[in-house]
ZAMARGU-4260 file (C-alpha; in steps of 0.2 Angstrom, whole numbers, plus 5000, padded with zeros to 4 digits):
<rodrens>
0) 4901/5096/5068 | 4920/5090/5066 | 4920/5087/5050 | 4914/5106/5044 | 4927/5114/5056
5) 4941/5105/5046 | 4931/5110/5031 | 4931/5127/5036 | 4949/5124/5040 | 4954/5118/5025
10) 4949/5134/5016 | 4961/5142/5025 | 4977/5131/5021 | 4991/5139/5014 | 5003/5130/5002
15) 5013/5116/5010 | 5032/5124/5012 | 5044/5117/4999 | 5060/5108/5005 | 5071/5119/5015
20) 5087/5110/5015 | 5095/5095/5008 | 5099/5085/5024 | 5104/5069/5022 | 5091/5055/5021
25) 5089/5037/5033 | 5079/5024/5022 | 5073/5011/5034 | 5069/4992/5027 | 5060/4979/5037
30) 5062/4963/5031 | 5058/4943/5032 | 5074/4941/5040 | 5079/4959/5050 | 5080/4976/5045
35) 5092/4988/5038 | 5096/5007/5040 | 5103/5015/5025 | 5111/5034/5024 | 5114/5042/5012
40) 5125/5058/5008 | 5116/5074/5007 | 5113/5071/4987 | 5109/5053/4990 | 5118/5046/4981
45) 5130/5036/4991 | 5123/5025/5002 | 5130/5016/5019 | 5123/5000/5026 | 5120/4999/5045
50) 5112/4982/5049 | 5106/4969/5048 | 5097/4973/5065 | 5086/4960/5073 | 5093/4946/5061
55) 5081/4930/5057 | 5067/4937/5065 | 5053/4944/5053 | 5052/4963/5055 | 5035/4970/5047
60) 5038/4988/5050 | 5052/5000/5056 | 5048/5019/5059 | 5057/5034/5067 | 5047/5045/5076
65) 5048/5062/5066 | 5041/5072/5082 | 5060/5069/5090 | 5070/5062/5076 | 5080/5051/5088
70) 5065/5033/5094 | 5062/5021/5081 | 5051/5007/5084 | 5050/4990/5075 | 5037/4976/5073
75) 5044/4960/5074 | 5038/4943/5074 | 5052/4931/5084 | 5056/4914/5085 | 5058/4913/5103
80) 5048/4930/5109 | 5034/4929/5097 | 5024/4944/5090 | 5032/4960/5099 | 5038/4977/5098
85) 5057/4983/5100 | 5062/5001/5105 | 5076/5011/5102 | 5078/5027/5110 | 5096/5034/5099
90) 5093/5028/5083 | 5095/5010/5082 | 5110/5009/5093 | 5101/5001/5106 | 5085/4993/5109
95) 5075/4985/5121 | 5060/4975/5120 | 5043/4983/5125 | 5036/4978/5142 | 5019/4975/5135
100) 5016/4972/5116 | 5001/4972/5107 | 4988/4960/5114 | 4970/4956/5115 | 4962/4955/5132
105) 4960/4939/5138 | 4941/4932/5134 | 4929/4927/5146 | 4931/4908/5153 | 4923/4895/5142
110) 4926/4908/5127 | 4940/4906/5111 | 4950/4920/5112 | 4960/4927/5099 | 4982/4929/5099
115) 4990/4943/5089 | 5000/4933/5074 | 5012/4948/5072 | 5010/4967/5072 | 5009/4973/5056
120) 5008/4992/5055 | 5015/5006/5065 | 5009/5024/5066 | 5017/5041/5076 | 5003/5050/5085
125) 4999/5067/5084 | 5013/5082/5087 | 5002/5086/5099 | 5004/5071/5108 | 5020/5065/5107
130) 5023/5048/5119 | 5008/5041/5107 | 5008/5030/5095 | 4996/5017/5085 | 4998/4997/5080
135) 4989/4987/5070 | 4989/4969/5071 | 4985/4952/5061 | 4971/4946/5064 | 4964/4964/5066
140) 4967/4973/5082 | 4969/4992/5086 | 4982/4996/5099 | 4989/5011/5108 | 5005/5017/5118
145) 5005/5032/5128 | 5022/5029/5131 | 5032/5031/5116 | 5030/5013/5113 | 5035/5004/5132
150) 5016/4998/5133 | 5003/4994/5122 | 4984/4994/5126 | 4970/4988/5116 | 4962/5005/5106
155) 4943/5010/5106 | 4930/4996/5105 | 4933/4990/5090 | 4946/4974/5093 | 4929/4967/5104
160) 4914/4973/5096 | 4905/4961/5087 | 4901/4972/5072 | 4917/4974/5068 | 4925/4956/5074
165) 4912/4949/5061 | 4920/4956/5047 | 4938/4953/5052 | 4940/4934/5047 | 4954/4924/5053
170) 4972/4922/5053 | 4969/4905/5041 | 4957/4915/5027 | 4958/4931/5016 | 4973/4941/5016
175) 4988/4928/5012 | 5000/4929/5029 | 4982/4933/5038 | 4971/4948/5040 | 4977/4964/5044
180) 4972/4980/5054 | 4984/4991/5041 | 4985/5012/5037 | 4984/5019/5053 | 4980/5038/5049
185) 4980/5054/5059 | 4976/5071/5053 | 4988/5081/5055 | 4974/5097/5062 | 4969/5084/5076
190) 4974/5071/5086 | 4951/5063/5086 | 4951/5062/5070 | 4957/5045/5064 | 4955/5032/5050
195) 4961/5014/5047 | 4958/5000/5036 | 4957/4981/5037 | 4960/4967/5024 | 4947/4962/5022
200) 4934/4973/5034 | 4936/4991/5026 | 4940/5009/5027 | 4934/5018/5044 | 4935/5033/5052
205) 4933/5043/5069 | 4930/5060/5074 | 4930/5058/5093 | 4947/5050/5096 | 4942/5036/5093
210) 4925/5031/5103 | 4915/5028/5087 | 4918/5022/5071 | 4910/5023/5054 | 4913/5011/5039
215) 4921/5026/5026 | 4915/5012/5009 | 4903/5023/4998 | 4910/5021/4979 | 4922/5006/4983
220) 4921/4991/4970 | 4922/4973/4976 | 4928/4957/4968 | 4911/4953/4956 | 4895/4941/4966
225) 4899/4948/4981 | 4889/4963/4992 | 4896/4980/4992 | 4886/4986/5004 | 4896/4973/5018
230) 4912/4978/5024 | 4918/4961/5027 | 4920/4959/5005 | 4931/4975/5008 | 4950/4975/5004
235) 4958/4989/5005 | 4977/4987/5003 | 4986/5003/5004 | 4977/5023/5010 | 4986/5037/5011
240) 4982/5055/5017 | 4990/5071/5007 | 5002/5080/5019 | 4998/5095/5010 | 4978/5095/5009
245) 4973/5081/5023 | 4956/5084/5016 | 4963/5072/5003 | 4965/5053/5005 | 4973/5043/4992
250) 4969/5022/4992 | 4974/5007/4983 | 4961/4995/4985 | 4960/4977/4979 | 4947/4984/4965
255) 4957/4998/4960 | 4964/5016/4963 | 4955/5029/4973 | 4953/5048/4979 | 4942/5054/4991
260) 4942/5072/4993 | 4932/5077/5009 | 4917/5082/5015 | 4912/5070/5001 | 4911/5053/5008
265) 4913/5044/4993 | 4928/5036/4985 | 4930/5040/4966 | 4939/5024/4955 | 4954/5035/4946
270) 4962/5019/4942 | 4953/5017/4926 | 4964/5030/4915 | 4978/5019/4920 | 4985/5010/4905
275) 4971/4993/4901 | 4985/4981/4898 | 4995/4986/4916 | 4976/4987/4925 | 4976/4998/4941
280) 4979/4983/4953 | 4994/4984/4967 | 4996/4987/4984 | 5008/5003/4987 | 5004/5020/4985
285) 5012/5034/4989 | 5009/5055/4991 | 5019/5069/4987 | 5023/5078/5003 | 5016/5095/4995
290) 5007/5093/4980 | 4989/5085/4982 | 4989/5079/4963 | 5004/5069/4964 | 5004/5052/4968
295) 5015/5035/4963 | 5008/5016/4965 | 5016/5003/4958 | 5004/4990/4948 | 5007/4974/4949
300) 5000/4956/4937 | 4981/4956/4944 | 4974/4944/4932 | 4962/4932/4936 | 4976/4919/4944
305) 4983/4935/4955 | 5003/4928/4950 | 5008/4944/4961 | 5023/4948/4950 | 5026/4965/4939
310) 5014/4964/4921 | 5024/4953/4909 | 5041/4954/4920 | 5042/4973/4915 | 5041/4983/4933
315) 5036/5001/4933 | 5031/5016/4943 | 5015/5025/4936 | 5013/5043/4941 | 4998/5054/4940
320) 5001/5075/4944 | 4984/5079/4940 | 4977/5069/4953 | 4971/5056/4942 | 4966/5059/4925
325) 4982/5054/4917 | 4995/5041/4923 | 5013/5041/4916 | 5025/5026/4916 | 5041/5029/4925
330) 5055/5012/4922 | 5069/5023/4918 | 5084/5012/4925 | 5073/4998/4929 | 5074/4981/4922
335) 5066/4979/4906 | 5062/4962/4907 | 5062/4945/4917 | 5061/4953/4933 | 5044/4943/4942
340) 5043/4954/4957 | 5033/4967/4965 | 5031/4977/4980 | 5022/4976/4996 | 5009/4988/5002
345) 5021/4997/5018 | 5036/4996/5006 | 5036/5009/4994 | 5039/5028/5003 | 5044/5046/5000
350) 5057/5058/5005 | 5053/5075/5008 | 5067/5086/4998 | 5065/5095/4984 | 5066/5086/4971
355) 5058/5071/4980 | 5065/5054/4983 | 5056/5042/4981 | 5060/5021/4986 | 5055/5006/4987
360) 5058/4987/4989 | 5057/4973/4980 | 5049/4955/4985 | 5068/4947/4978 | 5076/4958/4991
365) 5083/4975/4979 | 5081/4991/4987 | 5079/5006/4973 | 5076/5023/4973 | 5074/5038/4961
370) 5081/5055/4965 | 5069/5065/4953 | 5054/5060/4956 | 5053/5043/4948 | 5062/5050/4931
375) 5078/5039/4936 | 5079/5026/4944 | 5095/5016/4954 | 5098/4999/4963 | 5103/5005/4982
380) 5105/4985/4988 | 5103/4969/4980 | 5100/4953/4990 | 5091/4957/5006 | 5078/4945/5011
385) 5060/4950/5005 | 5056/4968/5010 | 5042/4972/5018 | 5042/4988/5022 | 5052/5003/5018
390) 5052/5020/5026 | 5062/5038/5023 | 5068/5048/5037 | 5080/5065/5039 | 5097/5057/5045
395) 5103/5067/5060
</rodrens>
């Protein structure tokens, strides 16, 4: 079986190589209104603007390809295009517009169809595979490009299968801004083996490329009076896989903070030694690129009324390096009060030097980072529109 090969595998990992330079970092930052390229010097600490790109349109996610370190794509949402995909082959300097976005196949006559709102997430493909890349949509849809990104087809069965579909909700319930088909992950030992989540519909995963799924759920709370056991009262919000041990899967979920260490199937809540007056509800999380026990999340105000803002106005970083036991606060250089916001599940990311950067943006528009792990932290932009997402890349 797949699994026990990777198992077998993983016995065999060697340590993840530390940092082997200090090459100057790109921060990419999607926003409600465009998108923004940052660079900074090779001790980041000076930073220069490039942008906005793609301004007044909504852009949910902008990546660089790390197999060629020159194709960024971005997901935007237009006023006059609609939901689409843009391409740039030099690093932002041009772009065109993909000849076929993510779209669902047209239904049957006499049947409702359903019509990607926006595409929401963006993943690379294997090294392995290097024209391929994944999307996730709202509503929930799976989609694929063999073609760095030109041409995007529906993915596996899920976008039609019924099972699925009947967990997926519509773009007017759930998730505010509509459901999404979010965390598009591909272990890095090989290209079949695959995971994603939906909010609200689940974690899955496949060992064939794709051709089956299962639901990946064992150990997941939901919101109290509703059925565990269905996938549809499911809300993951944010997983990611360890670069150093992808035997490892870290995920913040609507109910809490989890680790799944494989071949175990089943999630274990670590979020409960977080501190009972911050709770262990947010939506980012973030791994170290080497070390499997380090991870950072940003909690935000889950109270009853979900007011979506930093606990009492006081934002903070919590990180745990012993892969859950203990967390530590991290506000160093942060505002110590009066600041009501928090941060998206996409825009919250890490660098991969030694010390590691970390950064993130803010739903009033400020664009921070740390260049020591979270100990410090600094104010790289002020009044952007609302981030959405924030990605770190090697400038060339």
């Amino acid at each position: 079986m797949m699994r026990n090969n990777m198992k077998a595998a993983s016995k065999k990992r060697q340590p993840a190589p530390r940092a082997k330079s200090t090459r100057p970092v790109t921060v990419l930052v999607a926003t409600r209104k465009g998108a923004w390229l940052y660079h900074g010097d090779a001790a980041r600490k000076n930073w220069r603007a490039d942008g906005p790109l793609f301004l007044g349109h909504v852009v949910s996610h902008l990546v660089l390809d790390p197999r060629d370190g020159r194709t960024l794509l971005a997901a935007a949402k237009t006023g006059h295009l609609g939901p689409t995909v843009f391409r740039s082959t030099d690093r932002g300097r041009t772009w065109k517009e993909a000849a076929r976005p993510p779209a669902f196949a047209k239904a049957p006559e006499g049947e409702k169809g359903r019509t990607v709102d926006h595409t929401f997430w963006l993943t690379p493909g294997h090294r392995d595979e290097p024209n391929v890349w994944y999307a996730g949509t709202s509503p929930q849809g799976l989609f694929r490009s063999e073609d760095g990104g030109v041409t995007w087809q529906p993915f596996s069965p899920v976008n039609d299968d019924m099972g699925y579909r009947k967990w997926m909700g519509t773009v007017q319930d759930g998730t505010p801004d509509g459901p999404k088909l979010h965390s598009i992950i591909v272990d890095p030992r090989d290209p079949a083996h695959i995971y994603f989540a939906m909010s609200g519909g689940g974690v899955h995963e496949s060992v064939d490329g794709g051709r089956s799924w299962a639901p990946l759920l064992k150990g997941l709370e939901v919101v109290e009076g509703f059925d565990v056991t269905d996938p549809t009262f499911h809300d993951p919000h944010c997983i990611r896989i360890c670069p150093g041990n992808p035997d490892r899967l870290y995920q913040q979920n609507h109910c809490g903070i989890y680790r799944l260490d494989q071949p175990s199937d089943t999630w274990v809540r670590i979020g409960r030694s977080m501190p009972k007056r911050v709770g262990d509800i947010g939506f980012p999380l973030v791994v170290h690129p080497r070390d499997d026990n380090t991870v950072w999340v940003f909690p935000m105000d889950g109270t009853t009324v979900w007011p979506r803002t930093s606990p009492d106005g006081k934002p903070a970083v919590y990180a745990t390096r012993n892969g859950g036991k203990t967390w530590q606060r991290l506000d160093a250089g942060l505002p110590a009060s009066q600041a009501w916001w928090t941060v998206k599940r996409q825009a919250m990311t890490a660098d991969a030097q030694d010390p590691v950067g970390l950064y993130f943006g803010t739903t009033s528009g400020e664009l921070w980072m740390s260049r020591d792990e979270g100990r410090k932290w600094s104010c790289i932009a002020r009044h952007l529109p609302e981030i959405y997402a924030v990605e770190a890349a090697q400038s060339a």
